[in-house]
C-alpha positions in Angstrom: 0.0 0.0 0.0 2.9 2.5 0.8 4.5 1.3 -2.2 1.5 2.3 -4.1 0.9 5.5 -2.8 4.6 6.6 -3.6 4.3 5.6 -6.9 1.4 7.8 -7.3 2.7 10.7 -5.8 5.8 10.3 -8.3 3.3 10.2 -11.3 1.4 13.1 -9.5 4.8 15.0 -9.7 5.4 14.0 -13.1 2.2 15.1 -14.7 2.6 18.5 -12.4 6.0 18.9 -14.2 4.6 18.2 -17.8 1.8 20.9 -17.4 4.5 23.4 -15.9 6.6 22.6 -18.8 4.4 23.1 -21.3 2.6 26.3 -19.8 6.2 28.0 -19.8 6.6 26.8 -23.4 3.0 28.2 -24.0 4.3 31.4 -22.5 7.3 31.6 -24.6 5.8 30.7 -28.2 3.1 33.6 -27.0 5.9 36.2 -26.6 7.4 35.5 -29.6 4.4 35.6 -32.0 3.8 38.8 -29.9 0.0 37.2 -28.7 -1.2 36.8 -24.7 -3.7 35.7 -23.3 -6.1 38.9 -23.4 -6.6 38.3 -27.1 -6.3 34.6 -26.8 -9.3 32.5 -28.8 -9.4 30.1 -25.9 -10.9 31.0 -22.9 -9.5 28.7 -19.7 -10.1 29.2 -16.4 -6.9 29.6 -13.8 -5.9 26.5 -12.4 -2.9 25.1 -9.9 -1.3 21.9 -11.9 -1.9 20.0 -9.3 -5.5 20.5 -9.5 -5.8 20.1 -13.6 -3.5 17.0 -13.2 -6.2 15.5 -10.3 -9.0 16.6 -12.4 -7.7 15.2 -16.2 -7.1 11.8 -14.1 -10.6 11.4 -12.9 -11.8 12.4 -16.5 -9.4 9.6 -17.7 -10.9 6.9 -15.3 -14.2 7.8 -16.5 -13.5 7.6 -20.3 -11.9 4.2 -19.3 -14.6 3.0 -17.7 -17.2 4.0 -19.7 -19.0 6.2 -16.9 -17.8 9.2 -19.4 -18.5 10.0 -22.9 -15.7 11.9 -25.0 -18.5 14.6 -25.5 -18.1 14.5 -21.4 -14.6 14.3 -21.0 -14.1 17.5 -23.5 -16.9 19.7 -21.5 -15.0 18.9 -18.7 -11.3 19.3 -19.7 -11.8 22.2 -21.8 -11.5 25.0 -18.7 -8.1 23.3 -18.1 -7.5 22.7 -21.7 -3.7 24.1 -21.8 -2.9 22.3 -18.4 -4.8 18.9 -19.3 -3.4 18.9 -23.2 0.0 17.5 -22.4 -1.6 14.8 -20.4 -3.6 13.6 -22.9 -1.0 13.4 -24.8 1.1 11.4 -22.6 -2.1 8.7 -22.1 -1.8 8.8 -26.0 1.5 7.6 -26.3 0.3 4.5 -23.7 -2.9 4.0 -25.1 -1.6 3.6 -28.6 -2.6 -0.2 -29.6 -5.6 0.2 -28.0 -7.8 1.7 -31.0 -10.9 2.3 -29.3 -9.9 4.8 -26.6 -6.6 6.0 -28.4 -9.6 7.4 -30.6 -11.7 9.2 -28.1 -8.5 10.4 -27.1 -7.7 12.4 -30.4 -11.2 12.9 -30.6 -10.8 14.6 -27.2 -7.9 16.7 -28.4 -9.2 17.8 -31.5 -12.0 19.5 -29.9 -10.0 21.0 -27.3 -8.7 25.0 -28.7 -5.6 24.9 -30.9 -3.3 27.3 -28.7 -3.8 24.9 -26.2 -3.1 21.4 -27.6 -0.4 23.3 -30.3 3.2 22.6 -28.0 2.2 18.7 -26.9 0.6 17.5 -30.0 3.1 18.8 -32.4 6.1 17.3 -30.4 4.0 13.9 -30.8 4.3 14.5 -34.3 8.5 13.8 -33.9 7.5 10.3 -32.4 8.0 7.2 -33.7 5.3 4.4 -34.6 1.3 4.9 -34.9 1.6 8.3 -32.1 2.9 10.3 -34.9 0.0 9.4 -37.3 -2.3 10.2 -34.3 -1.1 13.9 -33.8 -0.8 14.4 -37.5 -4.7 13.6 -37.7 -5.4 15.8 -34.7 -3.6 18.7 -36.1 -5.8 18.3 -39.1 -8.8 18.0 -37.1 -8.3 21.2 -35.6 -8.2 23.2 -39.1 -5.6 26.2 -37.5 -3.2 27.1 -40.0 -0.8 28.0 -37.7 -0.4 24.9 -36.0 -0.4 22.6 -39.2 3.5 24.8 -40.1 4.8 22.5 -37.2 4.3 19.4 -39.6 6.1 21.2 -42.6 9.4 20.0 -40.9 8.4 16.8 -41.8 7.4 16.4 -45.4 10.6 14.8 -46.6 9.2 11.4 -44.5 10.2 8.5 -46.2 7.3 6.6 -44.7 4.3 6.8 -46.7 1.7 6.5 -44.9 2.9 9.1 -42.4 3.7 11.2 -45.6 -0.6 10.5 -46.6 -1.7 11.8 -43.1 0.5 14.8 -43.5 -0.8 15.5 -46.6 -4.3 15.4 -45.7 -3.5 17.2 -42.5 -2.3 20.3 -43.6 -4.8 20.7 -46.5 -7.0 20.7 -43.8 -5.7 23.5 -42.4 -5.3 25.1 -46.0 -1.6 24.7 -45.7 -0.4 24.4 -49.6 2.8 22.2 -48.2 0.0 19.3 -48.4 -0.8 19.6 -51.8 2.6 18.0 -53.1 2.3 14.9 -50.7 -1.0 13.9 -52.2 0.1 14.0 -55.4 3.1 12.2 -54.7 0.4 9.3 -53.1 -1.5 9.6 -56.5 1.3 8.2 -57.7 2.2 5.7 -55.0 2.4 1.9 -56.1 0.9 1.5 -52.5 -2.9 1.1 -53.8 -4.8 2.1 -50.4 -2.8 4.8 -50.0 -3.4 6.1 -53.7 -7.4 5.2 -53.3 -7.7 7.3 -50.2 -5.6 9.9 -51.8 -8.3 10.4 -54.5 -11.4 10.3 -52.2 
């Protein structure tokens, strides 16, 4: 039991450090671009990281159990959106080969404001395996232009499929750097990839 309890204060302390990370990140991409928070699109509500890292875990437990929805779990995370977004990022790196909640979770993410979910989803993008594919898609699903320039880095992939969900991605977010990778899948010799290309 005491053994348990120190392990969760450790991964208490670690999910504190990742949402103090990533707010001073937030903070320094804002002063750069010149934006803050007064003219901010997102509107979230002031939280300690402690708190937002208690409250994304008891949103987690629910979406794993079933007692909550995605549709929930957004409502509830989006107050705490910048503070919760590099959590759910984390729990979708683990939940990776489990398709059915790795989806609610990039459902999750995608609805979540851009400026929020911008730092941890597009350092996902840089990991290896399926996790990359999964921020590419949410990056996509969140149509903002100036999130999608994160994945321009990456269009020289020599992995297809990545190279497809990039594609698609930042034409989503009418970014014009997608327009030569779907071509280039037009003329893969993959054939689902050149199929989902033309639809």
């Amino acid at each position: 039991e005491k053994q348990d309890l120190l392990v969760k204060r450790i991964n208490d302390q670690e999910s504190v450090s990742k949402i103090i990370d990533a707010t001073v990140r937030g903070i320094e991409q804002r002063m750069k671009t010149g934006t803050t928070d007064s003219n901010a699109t997102d509107h979230t509500e002031a939280v300690k990281p402690a708190d937002a890292a208690t409250r994304t875990s008891e949103t987690l437990l629910g979406l794993k159990t079933g007692k909550t929805t995605p549709d929930q779990a957004t409502a509830e995370l989006k107050p705490i959106a910048r503070e919760a977004a590099p959590l759910l990022v984390e729990e979708l790196k683990r939940a990776a080969l489990d398709p059915k909640y790795s989806n609610q979770l990039v459902a999750i993410l995608s609805s979540l404001p851009a400026e929020a979910v911008r730092i941890p989803v597009t350092d996902a993008v840089g990991q290896p395996g399926i996790v990359r594919i999964f921020a590419a898609r949410i990056v996509g699903n969140l149509h903002d232009k100036e999130t999608s320039k994160a994945l321009e880095s990456y269009t020289t992939t020599d992995d297809e499929d990545f190279r497809l969900v990039l594609g698609e991605a930042l034409v989503s977010c009418r970014n014009s750097a997608g327009i030569p990778l779907l071509l280039h899948c037009l003329g893969s010799t993959t054939f689902s990839n050149r199929v989902i290309a033309i639809d």
